[in-house]
N, C-alpha and C positions, 0 to 999 in steps of 0.2 A: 504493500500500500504506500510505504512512504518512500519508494522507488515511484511510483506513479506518478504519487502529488510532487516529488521532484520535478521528473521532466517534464509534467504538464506544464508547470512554476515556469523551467526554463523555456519552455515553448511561447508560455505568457512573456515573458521578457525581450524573445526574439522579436515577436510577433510585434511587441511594443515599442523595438527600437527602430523597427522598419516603418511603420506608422508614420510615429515623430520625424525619423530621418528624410521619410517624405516630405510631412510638414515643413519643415524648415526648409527644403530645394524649395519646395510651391511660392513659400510666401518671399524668398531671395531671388527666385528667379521671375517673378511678380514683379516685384520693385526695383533691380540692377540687373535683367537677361542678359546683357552686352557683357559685363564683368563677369555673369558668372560663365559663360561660353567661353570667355578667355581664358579663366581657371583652368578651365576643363584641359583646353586644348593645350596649353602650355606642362600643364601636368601631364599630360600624358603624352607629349613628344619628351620632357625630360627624362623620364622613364626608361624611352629606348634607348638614349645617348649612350648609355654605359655599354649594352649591347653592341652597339656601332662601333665604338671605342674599342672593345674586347675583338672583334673581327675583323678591323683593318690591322689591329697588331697582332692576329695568327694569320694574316694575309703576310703580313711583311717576313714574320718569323718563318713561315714556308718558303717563302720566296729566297731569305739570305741561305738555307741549311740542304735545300734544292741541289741539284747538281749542276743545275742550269736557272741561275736566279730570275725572276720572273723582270724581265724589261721595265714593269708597269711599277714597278716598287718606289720608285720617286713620286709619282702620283698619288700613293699608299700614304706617303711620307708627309705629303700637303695635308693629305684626308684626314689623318690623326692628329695634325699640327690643329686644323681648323676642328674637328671634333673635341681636343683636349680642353680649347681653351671656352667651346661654347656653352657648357655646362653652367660656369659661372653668369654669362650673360643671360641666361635663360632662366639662372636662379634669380638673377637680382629683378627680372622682370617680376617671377614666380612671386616673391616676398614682396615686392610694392603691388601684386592685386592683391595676395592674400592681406595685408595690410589695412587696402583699402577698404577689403570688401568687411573686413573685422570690425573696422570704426563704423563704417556706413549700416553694417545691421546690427551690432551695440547699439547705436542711436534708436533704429528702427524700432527693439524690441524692446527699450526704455520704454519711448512714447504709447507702444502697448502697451507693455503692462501698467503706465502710469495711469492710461487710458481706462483698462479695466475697473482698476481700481478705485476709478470716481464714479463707474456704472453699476458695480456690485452696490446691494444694500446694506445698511450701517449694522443689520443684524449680524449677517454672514460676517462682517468684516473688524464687529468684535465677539465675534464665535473662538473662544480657546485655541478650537481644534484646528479653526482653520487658520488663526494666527500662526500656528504651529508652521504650517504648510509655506506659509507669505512671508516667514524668518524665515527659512531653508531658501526660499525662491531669492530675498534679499541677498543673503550671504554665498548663492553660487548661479546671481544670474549670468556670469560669465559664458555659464557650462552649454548655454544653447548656442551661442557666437564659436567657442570652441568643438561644439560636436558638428554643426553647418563646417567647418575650416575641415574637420578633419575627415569630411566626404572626400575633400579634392585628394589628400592624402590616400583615401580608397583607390581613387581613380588612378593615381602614381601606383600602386602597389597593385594592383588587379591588370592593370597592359604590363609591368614589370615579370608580375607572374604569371600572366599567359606568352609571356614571350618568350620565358626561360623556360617553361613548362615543355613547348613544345620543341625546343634546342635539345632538352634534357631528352624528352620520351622518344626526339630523334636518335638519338646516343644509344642509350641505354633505360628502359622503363627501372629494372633493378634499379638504378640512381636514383631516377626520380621518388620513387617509393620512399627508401631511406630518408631521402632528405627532407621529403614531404611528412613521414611521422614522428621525424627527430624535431619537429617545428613546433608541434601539437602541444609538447607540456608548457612553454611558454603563456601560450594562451589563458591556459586551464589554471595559469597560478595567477595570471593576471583577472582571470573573471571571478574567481574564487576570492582571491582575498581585497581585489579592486570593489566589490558589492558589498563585503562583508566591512570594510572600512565604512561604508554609508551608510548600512546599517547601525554602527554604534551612534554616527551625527545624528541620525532620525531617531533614533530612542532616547537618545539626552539633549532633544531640543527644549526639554522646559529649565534643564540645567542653562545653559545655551542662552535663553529669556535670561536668564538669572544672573548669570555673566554678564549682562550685556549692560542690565539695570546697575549692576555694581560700576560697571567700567563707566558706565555715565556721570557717577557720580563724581567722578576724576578729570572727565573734561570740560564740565559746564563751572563756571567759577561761579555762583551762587553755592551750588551744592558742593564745592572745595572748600570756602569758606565753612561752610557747617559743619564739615568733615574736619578742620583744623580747630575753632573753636570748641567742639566737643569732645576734639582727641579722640575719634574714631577713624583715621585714618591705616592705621598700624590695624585697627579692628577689620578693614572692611579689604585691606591687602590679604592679609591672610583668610577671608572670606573666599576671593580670588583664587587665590593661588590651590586654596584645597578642588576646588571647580573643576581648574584646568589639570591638578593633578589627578583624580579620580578619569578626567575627560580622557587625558591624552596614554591615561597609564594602559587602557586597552588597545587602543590603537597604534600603541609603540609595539604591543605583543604580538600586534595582525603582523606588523611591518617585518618585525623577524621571520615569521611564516612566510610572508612574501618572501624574501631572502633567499632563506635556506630553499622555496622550492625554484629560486632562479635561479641557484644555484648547478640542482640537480640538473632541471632543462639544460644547463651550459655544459655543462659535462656530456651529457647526452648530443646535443649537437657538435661538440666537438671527436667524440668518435664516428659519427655520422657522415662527416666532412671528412675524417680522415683515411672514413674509408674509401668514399670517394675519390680521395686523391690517388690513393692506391691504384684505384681500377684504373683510372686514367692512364697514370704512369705504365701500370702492364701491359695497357691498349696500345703504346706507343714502343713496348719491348717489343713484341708480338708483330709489330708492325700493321697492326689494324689502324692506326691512326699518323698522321702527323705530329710532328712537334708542337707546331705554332696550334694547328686543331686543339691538340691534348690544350693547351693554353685559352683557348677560347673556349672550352666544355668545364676548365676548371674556375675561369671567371662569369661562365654562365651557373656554376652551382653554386658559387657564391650570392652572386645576384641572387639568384633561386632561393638562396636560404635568407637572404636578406628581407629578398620582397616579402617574401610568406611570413617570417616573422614580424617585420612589418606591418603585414595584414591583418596579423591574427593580433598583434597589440593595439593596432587601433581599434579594430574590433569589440574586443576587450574593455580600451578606455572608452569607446563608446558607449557600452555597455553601464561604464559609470558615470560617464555623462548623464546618458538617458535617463538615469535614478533619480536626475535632478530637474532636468529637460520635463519630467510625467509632473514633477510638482506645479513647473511652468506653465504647464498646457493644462491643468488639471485648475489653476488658479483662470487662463486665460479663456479657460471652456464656461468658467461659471455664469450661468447662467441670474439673473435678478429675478426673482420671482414673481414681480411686475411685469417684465418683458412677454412682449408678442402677444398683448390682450388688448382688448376695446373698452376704450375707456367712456365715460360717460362726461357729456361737456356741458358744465355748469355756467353761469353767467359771476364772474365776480369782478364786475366793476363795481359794484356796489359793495361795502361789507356785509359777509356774509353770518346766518348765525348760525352757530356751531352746538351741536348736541351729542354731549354724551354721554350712551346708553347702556346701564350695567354694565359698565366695563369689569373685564377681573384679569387681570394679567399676572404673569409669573415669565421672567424670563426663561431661556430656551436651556435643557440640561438643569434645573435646577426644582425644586418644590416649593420654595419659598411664593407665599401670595403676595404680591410687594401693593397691588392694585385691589378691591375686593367689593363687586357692588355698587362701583361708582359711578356718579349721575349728575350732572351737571348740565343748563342750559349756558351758552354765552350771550348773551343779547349782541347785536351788531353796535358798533361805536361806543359798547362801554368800557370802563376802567374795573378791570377785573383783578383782584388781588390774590392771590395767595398764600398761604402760612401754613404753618406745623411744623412740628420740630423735626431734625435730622433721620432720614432714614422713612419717611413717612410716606413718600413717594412723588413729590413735586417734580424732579425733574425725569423722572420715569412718565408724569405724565406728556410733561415739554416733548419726551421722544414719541411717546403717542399721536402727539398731535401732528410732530412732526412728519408719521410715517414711517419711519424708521423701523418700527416693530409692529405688529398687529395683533390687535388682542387675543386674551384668552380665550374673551367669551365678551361678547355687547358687541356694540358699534357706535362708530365714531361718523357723525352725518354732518355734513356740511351742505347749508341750505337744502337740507333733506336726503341729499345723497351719499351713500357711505362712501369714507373715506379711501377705502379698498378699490373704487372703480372710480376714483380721481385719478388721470395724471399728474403724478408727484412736479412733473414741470410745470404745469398749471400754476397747481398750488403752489409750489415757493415760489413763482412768479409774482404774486401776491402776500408773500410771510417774509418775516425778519426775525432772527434768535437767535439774542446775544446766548450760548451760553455761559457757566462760570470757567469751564477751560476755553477759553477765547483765542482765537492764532493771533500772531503777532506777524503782518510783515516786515519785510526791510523794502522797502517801496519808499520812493519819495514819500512825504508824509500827504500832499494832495492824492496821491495815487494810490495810497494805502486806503484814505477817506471813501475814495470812490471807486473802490473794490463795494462797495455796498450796491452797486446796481452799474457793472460793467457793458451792461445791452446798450447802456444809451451814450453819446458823447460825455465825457468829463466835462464837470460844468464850475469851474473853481471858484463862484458865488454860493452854488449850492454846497458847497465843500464849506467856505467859510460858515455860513448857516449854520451848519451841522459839529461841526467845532463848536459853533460858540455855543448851541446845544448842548455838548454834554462836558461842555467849560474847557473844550479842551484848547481854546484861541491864545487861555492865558499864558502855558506855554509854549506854546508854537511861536507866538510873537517873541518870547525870549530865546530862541534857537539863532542862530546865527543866520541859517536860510530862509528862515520861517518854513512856510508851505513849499519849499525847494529842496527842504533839507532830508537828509537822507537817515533811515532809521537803522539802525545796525551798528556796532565800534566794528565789525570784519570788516566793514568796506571805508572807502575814503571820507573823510571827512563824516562820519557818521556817529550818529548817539543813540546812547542807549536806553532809551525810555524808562522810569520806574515803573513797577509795578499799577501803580497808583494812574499813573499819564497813559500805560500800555489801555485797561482799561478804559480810560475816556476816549480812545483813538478807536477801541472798538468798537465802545458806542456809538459814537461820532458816524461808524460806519452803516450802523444801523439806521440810523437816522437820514442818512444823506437815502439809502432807500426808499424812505417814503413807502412803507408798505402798507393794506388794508390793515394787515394784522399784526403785531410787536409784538414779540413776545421775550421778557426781560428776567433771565433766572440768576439771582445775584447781582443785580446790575451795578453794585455799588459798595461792593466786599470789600474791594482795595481803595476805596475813597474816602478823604475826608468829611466831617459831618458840614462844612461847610458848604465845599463842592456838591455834596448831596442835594442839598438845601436847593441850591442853583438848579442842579438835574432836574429835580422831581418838580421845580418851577417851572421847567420848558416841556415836561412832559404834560403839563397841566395847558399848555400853549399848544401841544399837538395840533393837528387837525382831526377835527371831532366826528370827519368819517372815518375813523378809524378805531378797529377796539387794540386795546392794551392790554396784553397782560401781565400782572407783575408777580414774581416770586421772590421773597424775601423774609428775611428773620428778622429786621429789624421795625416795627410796629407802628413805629415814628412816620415811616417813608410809607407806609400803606393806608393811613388812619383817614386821608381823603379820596379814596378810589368811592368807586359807585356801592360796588360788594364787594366784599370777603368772604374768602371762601378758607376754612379749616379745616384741614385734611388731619385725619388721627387714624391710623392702624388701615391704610388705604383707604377710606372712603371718606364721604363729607359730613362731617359732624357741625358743624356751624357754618351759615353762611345770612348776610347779610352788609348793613350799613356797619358802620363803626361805630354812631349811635347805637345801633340796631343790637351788636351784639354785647354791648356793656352793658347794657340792660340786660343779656340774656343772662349775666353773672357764672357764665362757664370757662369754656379753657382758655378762650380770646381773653375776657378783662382778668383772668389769673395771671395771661403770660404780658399781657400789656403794663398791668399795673406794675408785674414784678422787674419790666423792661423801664418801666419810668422810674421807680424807688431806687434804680440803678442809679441813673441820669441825674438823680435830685442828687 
């Protein structure tokens, strides 16, 4: 049985390298067919050269040991002069397309997969597992540009070895046999212990995650700083080091296996060959052969051993490529679970109102109810708040709304129609959501602004607007470029935003959107209470066709919205006015009074 599931395994593996290796011609010879035809052809006249080379000098060797030298041996003499030195011209060509063609699909298969990766859903793409997959694809997308290169490599070694094949099986089949299964272990230590190295990387990718997060914390200087101050630097080295010691201590053990069995293959080819050389020699006792011939039969069995193991190691490394290449196409096949369906097209020039219905969610792999029963109307153009303490579910709802995920159980209807059979581009065409991890570019700082709605011209009045919105003109006019100036210390003349100013810039960017719908979770964590003050003034300025949502701990910055809403243990435990709920004397004026007694 487990002789079956073997070769089936390897059958699976064949069958999947062939696939891919397709793949990769299809979509290279798609995008650069001129370069890749060049490839081709250039690899596979380099191939013969050595051939050509080996039989003008058993041409010439016959000719001088003759008894009668052949006339034509000066011509012999050009032939080899100009074959010896054409090798290198042919390689320098060979290396400037393979070169080329290596930058120009690196590029290609960047802008894929970068591509993908903004088309897959936020579900899938904070899925553990498949995180798992998107680290391996990160750390060896190399391996698809290098298994595409070492096709042509095929092509060099496949005319090399049908060329000597049939030199050899002209001679002697006996030879060719020999040298043909002297070639074979090679391979077999290469595919053996070449998958079984990918194997330990794929089982210790969470170790791998784990390394990755430590070593972050060494090159970002916020968290060097914390690292030094705390004196957990020495702590989180030796975190490391045990990592990569447990990581690399199997893989050091594969690598001696490898070893020892290339070793054996070497020994084995080299009785192979030597008894080839034997037979030759005899053929030329015996007088069945020539000199120069015996010469050209024994650097045809060189070649012959060369091509083949050649062959059978790319082979091989392709074989480890491909381990990595299945993650590639396995990441580039995914599928959005949105995709290739009909959507249903709502009108939302107007704001629209949002209903939702029992919801109960639990994220995906896990049993926790984080959602549970929950029901909410949003009226269009109002000021909708939210509260409850940490863990309660507020911005699990933010991704609800967002699409992102889809309920357990209820629905989510906008102007009547579930959210499910909206196009998600519709919809954010119309949404805006700050969250609390917010990006930061390095963008001129106008250009960063107006990343909040890139469809339309850069409009640098509406840029200022939107600074002065969420305060952030105050330091921008203090920058040396103002709105010219560049965000980043990595690049020229650049600054690096606090914490505090990062935030305002990303709100700023919200705002310059102008959307039906805002939706603001933390909007105001990293800001001062005075800036606040300002914020939550201009958001009172909004335009009042628009609803707002606001998620926030602090009680202060919610106490004028229209309603509140109290999320406790998933679902909605109080809602109403700010009036509305200090009167109800519940968790609202418990956590409000206890957030003032703070303050006083």
């Amino acid at each position: 049985m487990s002789l079956f599931t073997s070769t089936k395994e390897k059958l699976g593996n064949f069958s999947s390298l062939s696939k891919n290796s397709w793949r990769l011609i299809v979509i290279a010879f798609k995008k650069y067919p001129l370069l890749l035809i060049a490839l081709v052809i250039v690899a596979a006249i380099s191939s013969i050269i050595p051939f050509l080379q080996s039989g003008v000098i058993a041409l010439i060797i016959n000719s001088l040991v003759s008894a009668t030298p052949d006339t034509d041996i000066f011509y012999f003499v050009v032939a080899l002069v100009i074959i010896s030195v054409f090798p290198d011209f042919l390689g320098n060509i060979y290396n400037f397309l393979d070169k080329t063609a290596w930058i120009q699909m690196m590029n290609t298969f960047e802008l894929m997969f970068a591509k993908k990766q903004a088309d897959l859903d936020i579900a899938d793409l904070e899925n553990p597992k498949f995180q798992d997959t998107i680290e391996r694809v990160k750390e060896n997308f190399y391996s698809m540009v290098n298994m595409l290169s070492s096709q042509f490599d095929l092509v060099r070694n496949i005319v090399g070895l049908t060329v000597a094949s049939v030199i050899l099986l002209t001679f002697s089949p006996i030879i060719f046999i020999v040298i043909f299964v002297s070639a074979i272990p090679g391979f077999w230590v290469e595919a053996r212990y070449g998958s079984y190295g990918w194997g330990i990387w794929a089982a210790k990718s969470e170790e791998r995650r784990r390394f990755s997060d430590l070593r972050f914390r060494f090159m970002h200087l916020p968290q060097l700083i914390e690292l030094k101050i705390f004196q957990n630097a020495t702590n989180f080295l030796r975190r490391m080091h045990m990592l990569l010691v447990n990581f690399e201590k199997e893989q050091i053990k594969n690598e001696w296996k490898r070893l020892a069995g290339n070793g054996i293959s070497f020994v084995i080819s080299i009785f192979s060959i030597g008894f080839a050389i034997f037979w030759a020699i005899n053929q030329v006792s015996i007088g069945a052969i020539e000199v120069g011939t015996m010469t050209f039969v024994l650097y045809s069995i060189t070649n012959f051993n060369n091509s083949f193991s050649a062959f059978l190691l790319t082979i091989a490394n392709q074989f480890r490529h491909n381990l990595y290449v299945k993650d590639i196409f396995e990441v580039l096949d995914k599928k959005s679970t949105r995709s290739n369906r009909e959507y249903s097209k709502i009108n939302l020039e107007e704001t629209p109102e949002i209903i939702l219905k029992d919801i109960s969610f639990s994220y995906p792999d896990s049993d926790e109810i984080i959602l549970k029963d929950f029901s909410l109307t949003i009226r269009p153009n109002e000021r909708l708040a939210i509260v409850g303490i940490n863990g309660a579910g507020k911005t699990t709802l933010v991704k609800l709304l967002a699409g992102f995920y889809k309920p357990t159980k209820g629905k989510i209807l906008i102007n009547g129609v579930d959210l499910e059979d909206i196009d998600l581009v519709d919809w954010y065409s119309k949404l805006a959501i700050l969250f609390q991890d917010y990006a930061v570019y390095n963008f001129l700082v106008k250009e960063g602004i107006a990343l909040g709605d890139s469809g339309r011209p850069e409009n640098i009045e509406q840029v200022k607007k939107a600074a002065e919105a969420s305060d952030s003109d105050v330091f921008i006019r203090q920058w040396k470029k103002q709105y010219e100036q560049m965000i980043g210390k990595e690049f020229t003349e650049g600054v690096e935003p606090s914490k505090g100013q990062a935030q305002k810039l990303a709100l700023a960017r919200s705002f310059y959107r102008n959307p039906k719908i805002l939706i603001l979770d933390e909007p105001t964590a990293s800001i001062d209470a005075e800036a606040e003050a300002k914020i939550f003034e201009s958001l009172e300025r909004m335009p009042k066709e628009q609803t707002i949502i606001l998620i926030s701990h602090r009680f202060s910055t919610v106490r004028n919205a229209d309603r509140i809403c109290v999320i406790e243990d998933g679902a909605v435990s109080e809602l109403g006015s700010h009036e509305e709920l200090l009167r109800n004397d519940k968790t609202y004026k418990r956590l409000f009074e206890k957030q003032a007694r703070g303050y006083r």
